[in-house]
N, C-alpha and C positions, 0 to 999 in steps of 0.2 A: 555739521553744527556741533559745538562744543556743550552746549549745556542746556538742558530741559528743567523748569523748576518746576515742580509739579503742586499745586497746594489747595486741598479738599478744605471746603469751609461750609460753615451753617451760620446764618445772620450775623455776617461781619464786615457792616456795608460802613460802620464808622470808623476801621483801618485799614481798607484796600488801598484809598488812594493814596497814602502815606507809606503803605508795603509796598507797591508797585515803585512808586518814586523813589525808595529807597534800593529795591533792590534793583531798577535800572541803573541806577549813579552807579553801583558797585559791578555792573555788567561794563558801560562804560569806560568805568575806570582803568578795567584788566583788559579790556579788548575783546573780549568773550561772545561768538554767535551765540544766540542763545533763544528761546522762547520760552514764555509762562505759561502758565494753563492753571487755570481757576476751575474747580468743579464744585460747581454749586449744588450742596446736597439736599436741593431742599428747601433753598433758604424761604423764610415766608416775611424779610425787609426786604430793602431798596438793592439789594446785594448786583442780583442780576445785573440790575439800570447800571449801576457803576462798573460791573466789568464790559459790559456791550460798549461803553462809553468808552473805557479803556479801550480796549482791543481795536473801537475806530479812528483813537487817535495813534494808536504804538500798532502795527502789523505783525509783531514778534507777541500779544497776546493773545493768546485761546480762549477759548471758553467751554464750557463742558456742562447741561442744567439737565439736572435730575428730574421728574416729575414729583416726586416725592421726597422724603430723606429714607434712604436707604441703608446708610452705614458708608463710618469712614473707609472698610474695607472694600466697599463696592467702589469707592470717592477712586481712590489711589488704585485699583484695577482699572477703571476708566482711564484716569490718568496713563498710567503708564502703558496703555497698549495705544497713547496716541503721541506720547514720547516720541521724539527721532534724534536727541544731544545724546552724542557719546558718553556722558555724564550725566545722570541724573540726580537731582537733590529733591527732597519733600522737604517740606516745613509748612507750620500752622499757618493760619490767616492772623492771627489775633495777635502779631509784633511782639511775641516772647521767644519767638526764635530771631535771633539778629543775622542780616543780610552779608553780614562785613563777615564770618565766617566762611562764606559762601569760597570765594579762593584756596585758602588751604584744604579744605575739603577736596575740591577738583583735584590740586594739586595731586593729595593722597591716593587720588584714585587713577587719571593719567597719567603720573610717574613715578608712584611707589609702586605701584603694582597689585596696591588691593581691590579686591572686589565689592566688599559694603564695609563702611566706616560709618557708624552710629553717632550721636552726636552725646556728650557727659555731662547734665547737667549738676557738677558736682555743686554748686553753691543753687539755693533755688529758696525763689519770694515766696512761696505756696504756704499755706496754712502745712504747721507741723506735725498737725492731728489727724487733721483729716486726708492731707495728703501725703507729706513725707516719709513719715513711718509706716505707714500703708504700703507708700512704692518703693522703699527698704525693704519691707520682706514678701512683697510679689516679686521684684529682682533678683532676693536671695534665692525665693523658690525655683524663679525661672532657670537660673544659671544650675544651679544645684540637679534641674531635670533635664535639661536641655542641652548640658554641656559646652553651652555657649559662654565666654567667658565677657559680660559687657554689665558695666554697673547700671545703665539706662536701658532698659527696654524699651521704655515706653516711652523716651524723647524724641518727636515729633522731626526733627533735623539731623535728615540720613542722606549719606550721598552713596551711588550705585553706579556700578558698571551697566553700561546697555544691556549684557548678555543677560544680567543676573536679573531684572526687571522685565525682561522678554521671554524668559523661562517658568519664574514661580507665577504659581496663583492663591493670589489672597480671595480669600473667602471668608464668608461668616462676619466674625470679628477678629479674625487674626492676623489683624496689621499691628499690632504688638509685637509679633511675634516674628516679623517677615525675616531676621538676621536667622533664626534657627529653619525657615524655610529654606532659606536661603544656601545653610549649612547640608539639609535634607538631599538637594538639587547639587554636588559636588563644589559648591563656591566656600571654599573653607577657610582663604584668606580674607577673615573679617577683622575688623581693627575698630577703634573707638577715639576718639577726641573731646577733650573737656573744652565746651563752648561756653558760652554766654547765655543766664537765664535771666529773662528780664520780665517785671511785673506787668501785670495786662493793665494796659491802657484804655479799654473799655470795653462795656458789656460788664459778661460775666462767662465765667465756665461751663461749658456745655457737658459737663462730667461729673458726676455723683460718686460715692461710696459705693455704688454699683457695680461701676467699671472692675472693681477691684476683684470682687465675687465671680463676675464673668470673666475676670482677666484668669481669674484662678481654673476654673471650669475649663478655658480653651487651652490653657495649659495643660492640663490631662488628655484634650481633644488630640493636639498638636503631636503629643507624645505618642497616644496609639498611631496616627495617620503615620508618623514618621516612622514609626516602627513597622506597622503592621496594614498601613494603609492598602499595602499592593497585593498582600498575602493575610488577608485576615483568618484562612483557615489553622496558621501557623500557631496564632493564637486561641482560638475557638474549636479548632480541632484539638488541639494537646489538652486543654483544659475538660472540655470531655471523653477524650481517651481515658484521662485519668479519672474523672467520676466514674465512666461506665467502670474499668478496672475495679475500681475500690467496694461500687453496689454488687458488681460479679463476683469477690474477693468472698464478701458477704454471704451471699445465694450458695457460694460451694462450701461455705464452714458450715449452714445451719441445713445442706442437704448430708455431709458427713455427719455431723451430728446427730439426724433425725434417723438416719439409716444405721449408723454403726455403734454411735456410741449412748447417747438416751433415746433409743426407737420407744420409750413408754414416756417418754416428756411430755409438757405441753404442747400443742398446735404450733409450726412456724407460723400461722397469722397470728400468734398470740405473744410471740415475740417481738422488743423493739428490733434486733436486728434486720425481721422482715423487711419493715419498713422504711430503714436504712436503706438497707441493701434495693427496695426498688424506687425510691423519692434519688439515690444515687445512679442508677441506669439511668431513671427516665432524663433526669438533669444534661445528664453525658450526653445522652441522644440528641435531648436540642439544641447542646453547645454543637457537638460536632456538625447537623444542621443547618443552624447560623453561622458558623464558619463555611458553609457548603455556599447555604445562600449569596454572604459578601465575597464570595469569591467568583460566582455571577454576577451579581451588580458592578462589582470592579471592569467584568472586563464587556459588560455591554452596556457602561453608561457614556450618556451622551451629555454635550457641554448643553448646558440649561441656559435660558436668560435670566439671569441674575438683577437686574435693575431697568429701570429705558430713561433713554436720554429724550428731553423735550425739545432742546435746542442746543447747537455748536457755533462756536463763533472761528473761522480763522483757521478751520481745521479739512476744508474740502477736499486739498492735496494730501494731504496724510490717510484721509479715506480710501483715494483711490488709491496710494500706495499699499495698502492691507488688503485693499480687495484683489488686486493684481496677484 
């Protein structure tokens, strides 16, 4: 199979069947095997009723129904552990990602040789307050920590090698972030292209000024896991190494001191350095500790169930090929 589209949505029952027809004509048109998968995060419209409809009249659509909404990162790990196109593309439900992209993207990635090509929303319909300059400098931030060099993070229209989508795991909320995951996992040929952003055509936005604040917080997440995810004692150990040093440092000047040089001073408890000197061990003690600790949880944690699916459409055979 050449292509999997893969596209997480929440109450977007008034442009599926317009996404679908659209990005069939452009499946069509290139000759491309291909299947979609819809995963329903949730949705509490008619969402569902029109992909079951879908999926019985087209055999190449999936379906994917949450019991609940979970998150678009639970949406797109769903998705892509039921992928089988040597190519994978995500994009939104809500028709501001355009279909007709969908080809040179492939192209990029089965015969340039990249592993994830992000999609550029350089020109973009979005409120400029609340959303543009916002995602101006959570981009700057991103790339600035990440070393990831992509002006979009956060656009919705990616295309993926199988391997690289069969590898990482998105968690939490960091499917923002999956190109620096992605980078974490040895996939370091990533590339970008300036697509087409186009105004939503109905509803509304399912994204607040929120995003923004979280987008910033799993940014710092992203950065420890990627650094220090495997070895947290690397971190949490040296950091109290150094406290203990620094409150021990302490403990030996004001025991020099009290023995050699003013034995008729005040009381060490009556000095602030006491205090230092032990508020600095005890700190040291339970960095190096919890360095101890995530260094067992690393290595006897087990994969959790992260979401549950309520119903799959179209997807029987691709079950049994994971369970095998």
């Amino acid at each position: 199979m050449n292509l999997s589209v893969v596209i997480p949505l929440l109450n977007e029952e008034e442009s599926l069947n317009e996404l679908h027809d659209w990005i069939v004509a452009v499946m069509q048109s290139n000759r491309f095997l291909y299947e979609i998968i819809f995963i329903d995060d949730g949705s509490t419209d008619g969402s569902w009723n029109i992909i079951s409809l879908l999926s019985a009249k087209n055999e190449n659509v999936k379906g994917i129904r949450f019991s609940k909404n979970f998150g678009k990162s639970q949406a797109l790990h769903a998705g892509f552990k039921a992928a089988q196109g040597d190519v994978v593309i995500t994009m939104d439900a809500d028709l501001q990602d355009n279909p007709e992209e969908i080809p040179e993207l492939f192209d990029l990635i089965q015969n340039q040789g990249y592993d994830l090509v992000s999609g550029w929303k350089k020109k973009r319909y979005d409120s400029v307050i609340t959303k543009n300059i916002p995602s101006k400098l959570f981009n700057w931030a991103a790339r600035k920590t990440s070393g990831v060099k992509l002006n979009d993070f956060n656009c919705g229209l990616k295309a993926y090698k199988k391997a690289v989508i069969k590898t990482i795991e998105v968690r939490g909320e960091m499917h923002r972030y999956i190109p620096v995951l992605a980078k974490s996992a040895g996939f370091t040929n990533i590339g970008e292209k300036i697509v087409q952003h186009q105004a939503r055509k109905y509803g509304k936005t399912k994204f607040g000024m929120e995003r923004f604040i979280n987008g910033f917080l799993d940014l710092i997440t992203i950065w420890f896991v990627s650094k220090f995810g495997r070895r947290p004692m690397h971190l949490f150990g040296a950091l109290g190494v150094l406290m203990f040093i620094i409150g021990f440092g302490f403990a030996i000047f004001l025991g020099i001191d009290k023995l050699f040089i003013n034995p008729t001073a005040r009381l060490i408890t009556d000095r602030p350095e006491f205090f230092i000197s032990l508020t600095s061990m005890i700190i040291g003690t339970q960095l190096f500790l919890a360095g101890f600790l995530g260094e067992i949880m690393v290595r006897s944690r087990k994969d959790e169930k992260r979401y549950n699916i309520l119903e799959e459409l179209n997807l029987a055979q691709e079950k049994e090929q994971f369970s095998s």
